[in-house]
C-alpha positions as CSV (number, residue, x, y, z in Angstrom):
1,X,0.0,0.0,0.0
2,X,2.8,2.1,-0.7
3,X,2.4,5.8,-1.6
4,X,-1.6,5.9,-1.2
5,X,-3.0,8.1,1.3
6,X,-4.5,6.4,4.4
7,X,-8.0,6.5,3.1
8,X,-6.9,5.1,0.2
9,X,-5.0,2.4,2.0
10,X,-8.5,1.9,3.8
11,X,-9.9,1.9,0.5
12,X,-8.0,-0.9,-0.8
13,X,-8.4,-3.2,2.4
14,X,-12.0,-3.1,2.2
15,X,-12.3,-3.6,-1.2
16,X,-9.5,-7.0,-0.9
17,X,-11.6,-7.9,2.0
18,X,-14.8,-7.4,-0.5
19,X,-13.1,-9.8,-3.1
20,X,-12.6,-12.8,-0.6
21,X,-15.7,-13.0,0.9
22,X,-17.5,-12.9,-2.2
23,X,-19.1,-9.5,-2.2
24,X,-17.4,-8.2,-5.0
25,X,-17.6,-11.2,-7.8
26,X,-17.0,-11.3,-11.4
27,X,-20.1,-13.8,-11.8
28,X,-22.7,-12.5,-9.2
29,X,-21.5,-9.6,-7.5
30,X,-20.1,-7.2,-10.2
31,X,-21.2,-4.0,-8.6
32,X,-21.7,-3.1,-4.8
33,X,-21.4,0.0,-2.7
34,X,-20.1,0.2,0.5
35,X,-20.5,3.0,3.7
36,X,-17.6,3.3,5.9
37,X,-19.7,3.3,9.3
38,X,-16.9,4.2,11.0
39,X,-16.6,6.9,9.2
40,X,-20.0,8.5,9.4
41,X,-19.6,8.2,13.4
42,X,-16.8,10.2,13.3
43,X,-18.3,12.6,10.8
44,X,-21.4,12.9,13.2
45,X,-19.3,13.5,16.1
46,X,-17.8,16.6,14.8
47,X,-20.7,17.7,13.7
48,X,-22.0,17.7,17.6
49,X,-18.2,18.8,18.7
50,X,-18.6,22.2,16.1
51,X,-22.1,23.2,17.7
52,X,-22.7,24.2,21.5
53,X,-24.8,21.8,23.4
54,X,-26.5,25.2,24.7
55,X,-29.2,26.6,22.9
56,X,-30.3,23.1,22.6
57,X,-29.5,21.8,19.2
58,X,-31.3,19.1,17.2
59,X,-28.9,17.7,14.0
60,X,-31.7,16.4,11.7
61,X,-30.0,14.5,9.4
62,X,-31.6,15.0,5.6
63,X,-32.8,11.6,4.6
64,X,-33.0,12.3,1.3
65,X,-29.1,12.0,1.3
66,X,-29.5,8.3,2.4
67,X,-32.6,7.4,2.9
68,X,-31.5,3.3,3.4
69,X,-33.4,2.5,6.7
70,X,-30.2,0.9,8.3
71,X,-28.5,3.8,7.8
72,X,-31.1,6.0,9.5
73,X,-30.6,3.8,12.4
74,X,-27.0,4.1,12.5
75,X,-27.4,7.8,12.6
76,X,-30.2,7.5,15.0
77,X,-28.1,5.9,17.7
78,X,-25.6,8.5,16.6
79,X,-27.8,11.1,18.4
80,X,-28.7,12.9,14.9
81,X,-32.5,13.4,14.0
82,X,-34.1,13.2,10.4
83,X,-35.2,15.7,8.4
84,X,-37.7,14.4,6.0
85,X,-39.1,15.4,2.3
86,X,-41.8,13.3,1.5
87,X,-44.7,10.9,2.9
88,X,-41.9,8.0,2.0
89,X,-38.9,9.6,3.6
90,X,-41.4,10.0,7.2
91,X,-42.5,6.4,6.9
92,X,-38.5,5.4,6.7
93,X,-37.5,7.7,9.2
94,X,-40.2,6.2,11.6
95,X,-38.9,2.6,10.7
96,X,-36.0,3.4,11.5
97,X,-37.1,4.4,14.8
98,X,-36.5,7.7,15.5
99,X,-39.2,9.5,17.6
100,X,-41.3,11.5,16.0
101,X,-40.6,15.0,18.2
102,X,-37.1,14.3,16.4
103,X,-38.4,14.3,12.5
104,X,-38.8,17.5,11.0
105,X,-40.9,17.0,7.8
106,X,-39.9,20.3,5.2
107,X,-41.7,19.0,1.7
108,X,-42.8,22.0,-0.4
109,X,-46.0,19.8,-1.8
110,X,-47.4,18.4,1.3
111,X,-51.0,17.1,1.0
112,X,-53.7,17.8,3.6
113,X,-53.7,13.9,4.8
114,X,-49.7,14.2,5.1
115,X,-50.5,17.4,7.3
116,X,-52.8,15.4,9.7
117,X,-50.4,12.6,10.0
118,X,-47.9,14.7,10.7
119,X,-49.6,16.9,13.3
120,X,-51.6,13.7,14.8
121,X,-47.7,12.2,15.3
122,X,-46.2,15.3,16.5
123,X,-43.5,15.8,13.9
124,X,-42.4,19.2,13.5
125,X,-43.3,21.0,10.5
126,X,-42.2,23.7,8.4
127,X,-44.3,25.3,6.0
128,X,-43.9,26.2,2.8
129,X,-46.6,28.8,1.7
130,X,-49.2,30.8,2.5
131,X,-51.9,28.0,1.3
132,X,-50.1,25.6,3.8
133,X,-50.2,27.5,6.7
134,X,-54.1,27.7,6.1
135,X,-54.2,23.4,5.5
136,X,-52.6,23.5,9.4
137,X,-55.3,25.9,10.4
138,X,-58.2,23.7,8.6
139,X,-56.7,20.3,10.4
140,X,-55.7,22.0,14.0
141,X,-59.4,23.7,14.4
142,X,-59.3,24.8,18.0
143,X,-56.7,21.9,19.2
144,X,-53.3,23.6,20.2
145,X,-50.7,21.7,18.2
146,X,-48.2,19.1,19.6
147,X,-46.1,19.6,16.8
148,X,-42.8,22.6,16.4
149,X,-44.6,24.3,13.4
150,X,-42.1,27.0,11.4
151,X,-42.4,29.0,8.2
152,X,-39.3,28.4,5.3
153,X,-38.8,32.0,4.7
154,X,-36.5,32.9,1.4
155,X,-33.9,35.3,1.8
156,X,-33.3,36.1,-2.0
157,X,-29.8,36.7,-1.3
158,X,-28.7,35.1,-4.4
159,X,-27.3,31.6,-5.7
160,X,-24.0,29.6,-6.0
161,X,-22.3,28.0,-8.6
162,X,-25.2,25.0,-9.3
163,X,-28.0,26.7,-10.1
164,X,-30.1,23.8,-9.3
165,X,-28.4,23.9,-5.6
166,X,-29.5,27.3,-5.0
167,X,-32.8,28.2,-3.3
168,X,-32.1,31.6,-2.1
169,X,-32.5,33.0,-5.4
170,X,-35.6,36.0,-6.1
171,X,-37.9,33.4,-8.3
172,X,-36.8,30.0,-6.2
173,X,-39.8,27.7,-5.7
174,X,-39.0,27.0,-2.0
175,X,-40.5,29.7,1.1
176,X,-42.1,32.3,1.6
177,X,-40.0,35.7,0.1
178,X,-38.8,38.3,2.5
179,X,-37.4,40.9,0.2
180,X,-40.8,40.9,-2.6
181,X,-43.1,44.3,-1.8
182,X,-45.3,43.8,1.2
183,X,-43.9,40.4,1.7
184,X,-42.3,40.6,5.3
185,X,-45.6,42.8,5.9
186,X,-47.8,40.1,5.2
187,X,-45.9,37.4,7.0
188,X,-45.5,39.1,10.3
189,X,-49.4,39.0,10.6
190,X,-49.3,35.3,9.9
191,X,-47.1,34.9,12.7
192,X,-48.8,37.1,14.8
193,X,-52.4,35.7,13.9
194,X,-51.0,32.2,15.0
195,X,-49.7,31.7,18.3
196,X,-48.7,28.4,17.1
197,X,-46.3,29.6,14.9
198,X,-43.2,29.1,17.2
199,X,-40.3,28.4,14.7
200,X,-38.3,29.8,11.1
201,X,-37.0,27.8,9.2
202,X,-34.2,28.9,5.7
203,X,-31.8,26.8,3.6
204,X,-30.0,29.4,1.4
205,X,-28.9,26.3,-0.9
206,X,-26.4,23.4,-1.0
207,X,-23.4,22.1,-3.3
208,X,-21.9,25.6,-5.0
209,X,-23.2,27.7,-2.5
210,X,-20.5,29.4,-0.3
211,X,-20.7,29.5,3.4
212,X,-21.1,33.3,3.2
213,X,-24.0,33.4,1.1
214,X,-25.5,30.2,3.7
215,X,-24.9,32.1,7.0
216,X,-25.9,35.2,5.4
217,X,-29.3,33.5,4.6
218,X,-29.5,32.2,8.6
219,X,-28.8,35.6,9.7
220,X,-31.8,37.1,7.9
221,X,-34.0,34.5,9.6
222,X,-32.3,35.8,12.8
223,X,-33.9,39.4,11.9
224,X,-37.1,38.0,11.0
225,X,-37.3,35.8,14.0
226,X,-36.2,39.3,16.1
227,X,-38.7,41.1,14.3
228,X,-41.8,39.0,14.9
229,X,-40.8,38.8,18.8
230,X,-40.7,42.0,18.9
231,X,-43.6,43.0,16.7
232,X,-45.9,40.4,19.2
233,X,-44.4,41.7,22.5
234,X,-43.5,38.6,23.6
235,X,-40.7,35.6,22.9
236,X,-43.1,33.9,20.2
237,X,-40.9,32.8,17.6
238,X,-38.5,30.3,20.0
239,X,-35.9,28.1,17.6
240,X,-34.4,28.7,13.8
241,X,-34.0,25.4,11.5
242,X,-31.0,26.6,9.8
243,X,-31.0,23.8,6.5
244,X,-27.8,22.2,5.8
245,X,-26.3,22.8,2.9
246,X,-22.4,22.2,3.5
247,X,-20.5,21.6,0.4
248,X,-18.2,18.8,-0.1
249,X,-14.8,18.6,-1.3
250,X,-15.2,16.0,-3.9
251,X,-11.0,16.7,-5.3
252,X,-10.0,14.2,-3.3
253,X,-10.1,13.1,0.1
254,X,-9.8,16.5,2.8
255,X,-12.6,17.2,4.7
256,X,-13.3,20.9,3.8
257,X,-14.9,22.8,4.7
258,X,-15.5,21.8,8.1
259,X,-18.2,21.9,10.5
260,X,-16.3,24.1,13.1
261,X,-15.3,26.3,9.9
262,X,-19.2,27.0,8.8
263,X,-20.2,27.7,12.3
264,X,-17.1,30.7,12.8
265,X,-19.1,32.3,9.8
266,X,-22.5,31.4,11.4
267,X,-20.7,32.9,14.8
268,X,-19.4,36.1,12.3
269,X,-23.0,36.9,10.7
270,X,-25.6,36.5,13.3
271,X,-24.1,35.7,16.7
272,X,-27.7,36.5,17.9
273,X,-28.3,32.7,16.9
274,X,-25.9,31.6,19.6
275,X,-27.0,33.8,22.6
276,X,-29.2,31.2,24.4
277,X,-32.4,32.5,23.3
278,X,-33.1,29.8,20.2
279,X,-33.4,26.3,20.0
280,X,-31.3,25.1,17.1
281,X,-32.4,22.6,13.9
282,X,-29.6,21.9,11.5
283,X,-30.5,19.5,8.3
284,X,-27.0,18.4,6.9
285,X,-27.1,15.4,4.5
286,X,-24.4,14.8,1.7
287,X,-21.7,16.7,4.6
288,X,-22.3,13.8,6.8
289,X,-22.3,10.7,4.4
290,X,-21.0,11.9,0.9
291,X,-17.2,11.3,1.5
292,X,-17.9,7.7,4.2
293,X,-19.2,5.7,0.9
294,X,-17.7,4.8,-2.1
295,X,-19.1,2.2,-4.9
296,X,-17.2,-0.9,-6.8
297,X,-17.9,-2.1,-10.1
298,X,-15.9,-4.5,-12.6
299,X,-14.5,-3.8,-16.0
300,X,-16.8,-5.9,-18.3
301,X,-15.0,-4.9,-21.8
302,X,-12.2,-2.4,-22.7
303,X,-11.8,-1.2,-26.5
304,X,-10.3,1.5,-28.2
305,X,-12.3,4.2,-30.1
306,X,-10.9,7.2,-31.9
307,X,-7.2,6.5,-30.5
308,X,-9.1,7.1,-26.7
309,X,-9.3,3.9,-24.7
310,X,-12.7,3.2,-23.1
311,X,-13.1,0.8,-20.5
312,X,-16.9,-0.3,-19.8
313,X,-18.5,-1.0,-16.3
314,X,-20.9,-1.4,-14.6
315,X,-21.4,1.9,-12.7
316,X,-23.3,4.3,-14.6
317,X,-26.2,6.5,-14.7
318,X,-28.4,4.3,-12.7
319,X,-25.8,5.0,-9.8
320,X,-24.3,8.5,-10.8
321,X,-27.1,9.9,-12.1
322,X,-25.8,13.9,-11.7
323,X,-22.4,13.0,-12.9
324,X,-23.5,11.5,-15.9
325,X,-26.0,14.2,-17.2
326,X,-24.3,16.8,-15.4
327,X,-20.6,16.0,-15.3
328,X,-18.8,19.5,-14.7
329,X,-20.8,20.4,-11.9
330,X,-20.7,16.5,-10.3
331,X,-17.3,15.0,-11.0
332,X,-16.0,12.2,-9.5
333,X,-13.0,10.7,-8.6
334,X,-12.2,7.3,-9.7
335,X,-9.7,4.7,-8.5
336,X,-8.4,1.7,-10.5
337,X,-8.0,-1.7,-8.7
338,X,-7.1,-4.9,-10.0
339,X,-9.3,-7.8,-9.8
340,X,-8.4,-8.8,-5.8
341,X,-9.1,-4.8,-5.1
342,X,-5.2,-4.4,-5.0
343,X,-5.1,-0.4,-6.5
344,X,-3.0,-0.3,-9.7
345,X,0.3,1.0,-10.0
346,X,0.7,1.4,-13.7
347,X,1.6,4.7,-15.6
348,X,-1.7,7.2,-16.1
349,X,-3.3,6.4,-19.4
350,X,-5.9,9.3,-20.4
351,X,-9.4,7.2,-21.0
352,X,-12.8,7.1,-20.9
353,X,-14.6,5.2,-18.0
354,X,-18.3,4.2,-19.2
355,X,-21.6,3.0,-17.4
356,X,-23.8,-0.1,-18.7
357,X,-26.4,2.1,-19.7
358,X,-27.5,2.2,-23.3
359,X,-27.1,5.1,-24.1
360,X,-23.7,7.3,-25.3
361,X,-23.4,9.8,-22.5
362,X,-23.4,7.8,-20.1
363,X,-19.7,8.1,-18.5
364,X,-18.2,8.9,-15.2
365,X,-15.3,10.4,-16.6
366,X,-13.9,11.6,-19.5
367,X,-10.2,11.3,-20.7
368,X,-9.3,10.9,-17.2
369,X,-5.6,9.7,-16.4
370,X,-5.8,6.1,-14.6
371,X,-3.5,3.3,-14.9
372,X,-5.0,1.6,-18.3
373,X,-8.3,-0.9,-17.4
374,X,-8.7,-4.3,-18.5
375,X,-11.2,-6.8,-18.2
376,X,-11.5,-8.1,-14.8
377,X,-10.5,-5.0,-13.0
378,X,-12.1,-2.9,-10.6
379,X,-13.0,0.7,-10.5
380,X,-13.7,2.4,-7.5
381,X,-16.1,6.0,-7.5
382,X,-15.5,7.8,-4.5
383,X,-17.2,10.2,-2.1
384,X,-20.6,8.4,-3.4
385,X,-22.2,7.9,0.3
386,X,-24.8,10.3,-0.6
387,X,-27.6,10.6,-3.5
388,X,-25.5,8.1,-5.5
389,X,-26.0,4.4,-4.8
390,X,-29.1,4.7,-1.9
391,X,-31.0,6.8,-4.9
392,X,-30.5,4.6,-8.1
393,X,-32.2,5.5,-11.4
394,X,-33.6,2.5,-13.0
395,X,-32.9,3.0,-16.2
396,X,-32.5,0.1,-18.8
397,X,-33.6,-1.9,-15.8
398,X,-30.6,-1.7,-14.3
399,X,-30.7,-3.0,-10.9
400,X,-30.3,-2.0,-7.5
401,X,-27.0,-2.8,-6.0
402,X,-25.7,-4.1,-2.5
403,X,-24.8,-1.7,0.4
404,X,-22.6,-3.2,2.5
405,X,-21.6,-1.0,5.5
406,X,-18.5,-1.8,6.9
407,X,-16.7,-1.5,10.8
408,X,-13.3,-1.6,11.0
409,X,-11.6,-3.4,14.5
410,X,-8.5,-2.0,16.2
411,X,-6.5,-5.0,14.6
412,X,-7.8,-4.0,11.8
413,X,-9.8,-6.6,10.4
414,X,-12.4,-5.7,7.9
415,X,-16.3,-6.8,9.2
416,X,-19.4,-6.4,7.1
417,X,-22.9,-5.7,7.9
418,X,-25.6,-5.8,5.3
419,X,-27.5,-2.7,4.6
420,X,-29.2,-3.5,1.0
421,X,-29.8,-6.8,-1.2
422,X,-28.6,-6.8,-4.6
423,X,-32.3,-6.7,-6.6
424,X,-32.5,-9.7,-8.4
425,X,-33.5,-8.9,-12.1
426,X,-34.9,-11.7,-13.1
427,X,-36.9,-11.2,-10.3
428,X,-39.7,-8.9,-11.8
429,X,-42.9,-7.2,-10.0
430,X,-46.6,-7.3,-12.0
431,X,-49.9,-6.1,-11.4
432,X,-51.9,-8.4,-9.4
433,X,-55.1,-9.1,-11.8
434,X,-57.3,-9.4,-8.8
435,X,-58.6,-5.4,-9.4
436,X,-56.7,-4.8,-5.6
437,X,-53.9,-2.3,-6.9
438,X,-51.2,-4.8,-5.7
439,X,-48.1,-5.8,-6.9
440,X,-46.8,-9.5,-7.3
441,X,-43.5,-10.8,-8.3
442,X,-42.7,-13.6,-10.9
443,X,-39.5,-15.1,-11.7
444,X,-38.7,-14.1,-15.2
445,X,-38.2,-17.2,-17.0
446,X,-34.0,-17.5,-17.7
447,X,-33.9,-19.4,-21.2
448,X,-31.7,-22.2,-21.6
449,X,-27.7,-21.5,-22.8
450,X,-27.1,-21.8,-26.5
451,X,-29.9,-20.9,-29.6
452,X,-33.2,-21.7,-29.4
């Protein structure tokens, strides 16, 4: 393992490991992803270590990141929360048992039966609009609500370098606007119409986004918060769900920026946040899992086209879906092993690395310098713990992998835990005939070897 950097050197155990017990295999196994669990539990701690313990803070964790239910746990006995999206991400944050005054449930497009389950459960909400906050009115009646409710208020301070990261923008579709005419005006006298309303909520964007632009957007839901309190007369408005948000360095395998580094401009921007009078929310997601999870695929076929060599895997779109149709904002880095999971140590060759998919674009990198691929070789895409592998795209079919998390001891041997099955192909759901709106599953006939 000379000359790789000790992550790499971690890398490269796991994946040897991966090879001998059969998890990685050129017949059955030929793609698998893999979270470093130790990894995340050191992530998570300095996440806590970066915040004060007073105001109390709740670190939701954003499901959508990883929603595998496992993995929820995990961060569940970490101490972290979830912060949910949808109807399915509430359901697998409740599976994986966290309580429900821990959930914080932020979908822009939540339907009036969501709502009631939410409120009947006592899962905090934020809402998104005007229309919303009228919904919680309709389901509360006269009943004083269990539930932290909050308005997502839009700073339109501007967006990063992703446009499709940035939600702070003047037209973004998330919040309620507080620089738009008569906005602010008309949101104050929600707040003060509704007791109830106890909470702000503002998540200036992620990936792109500098940390000045992000605490800049927290500080302005500071202000409103300030300004609602003191519009009322009294200490209404009692905690501020700051988002998440924190970019990742995906260049290679620092940590940066840091948690302790985004709270110094938190600290810089609105130290109000931190004076004792506001309960804290935090929703990070791709900062806490993006760098502890990498995926493994084989080499099927290597060729030459154009004088470029390509090698063809089978990690793709269905597992990369933002590198492959956006690849300058998403790049990933990409490690060649040979077919134990040893790393190659053969001069850079400038190629292509494809996907399975059938279709030309998708790639995971282009004309990127790697020892040359052959048949029977592994690649390895890094920093892919979160929104890669736990959120396939199923095009062509392609199947879901196997997530394997994996524990390291202090001797250093290597111990998997299951986290996902492999889906079976051939094993194919189908409309149950019965008129009941469920699905079955058939094993697709496999036709015999040879012509026929």
């Amino acid at each position: 393992m000379t000359g790789l950097t000790p992550a790499a050197q971690r890398r490269e155990r796991i994946l040897r490991e991966a090879v001998r017990q059969g998890l990685l295999d050129r017949e059955q196994s030929l793609l698998a992803a893999f979270v470093d669990l130790d990894g995340v539990a050191a992530t998570v701690d300095s996440l806590h270590r970066a915040f004060p313990s007073a105001p109390r803070v709740l670190h939701a964790f954003a499901a959508k990141a990883n929603s595998l239910v496992p993995v929820l746990a995990e961060l569940r006995r970490l101490g972290m929360g979830c912060e949910v999206a949808t109807a399915g991400e509430l359901a697998r944050s409740l599976a994986a048992g966290f309580a429900p005054d821990r959930i914080v449930f932020d979908s822009p497009a939540k339907t009036e039966a969501e709502l009631l389950r939410a409120l009947d459960l006592g899962v905090t909400i934020n809402a998104d609009n005007y229309q919303e906050l009228a919904r919680i009115d309709r389901a509360l009646g006269d009943r004083v609500p269990v539930s932290r409710i909050g308005v997502r208020v839009n700073s339109q301070l501007g967006g990063g370098a992703i446009a499709a990261m940035s939600t702070a923008t003047s037209t973004s579709k998330f919040g309620v606007p507080l620089a738009d005419p008569g906005s602010r005006r008309e949101l104050l006298r929600a707040y003060r119409d509704r007791p109830w309303l106890t909470w702000v909520h503002t998540h200036a964007g992620s990936q792109g986004c500098p940390l000045d632009l992000m605490a800049r957007g927290v500080a302005e839901a500071v202000a409103f918060a300030e300004e609602v309190n003191s519009t009322v007369g009294r200490r209404q408005v009692v905690g501020i769900d700051i988002g998440g948000g924190l970019p990742v360095n995906f260049a290679d395998d620092e940590t940066t920026p840091t948690f302790d580094t985004y709270v110094g401009q938190l600290r810089a921007h609105t130290p109000t946040l931190f004076s004792g009078g506001y309960e804290i929310v935090t929703e990070f997601g791709r900062s806490v899992l993006a760098k502890n999870g990498f995926t493994a695929a084989y080499v099927e076929y290597t060729k030459s086209m154009g004088g470029r060599p390509i090698a063809v895997t089978h990690a793709g779109v269905q597992v990369a879906t933002r590198t492959v149709f956006n690849p300058d904002a998403w790049p990933l880095r990409i490690e060649a092993h040979d077919g134990g999971g040893t790393a190659k140590r053969g001069g850079p060759v400038r190629q292509d690395i494809a996907g399975p998919a059938c279709f030309a674009g998708d790639l995971l990198a282009r004309d990127r310098a790697l020892p040359l691929l052959e048949p029977g070789d592994i690649v390895a895409v890094l920093d892919t713990g979160a929104y890669h592998f736990s959120t396939p795209f199923h095009y062509n079919s392609l199947p879901e992998p196997a997530v394997h998390g994996v524990r390291t001891s202090d001797d250093g041997r290597v111990a998997f835990e299951l986290l996902r099955p492999a889906q079976d192909p051939w094993d194919v759901p189908v409309p149950d005939r019965s008129g009941h709106g469920r699905l079955r599953r058939e094993r697709a006939h496999e036709p015999a070897h040879g012509v026929g």
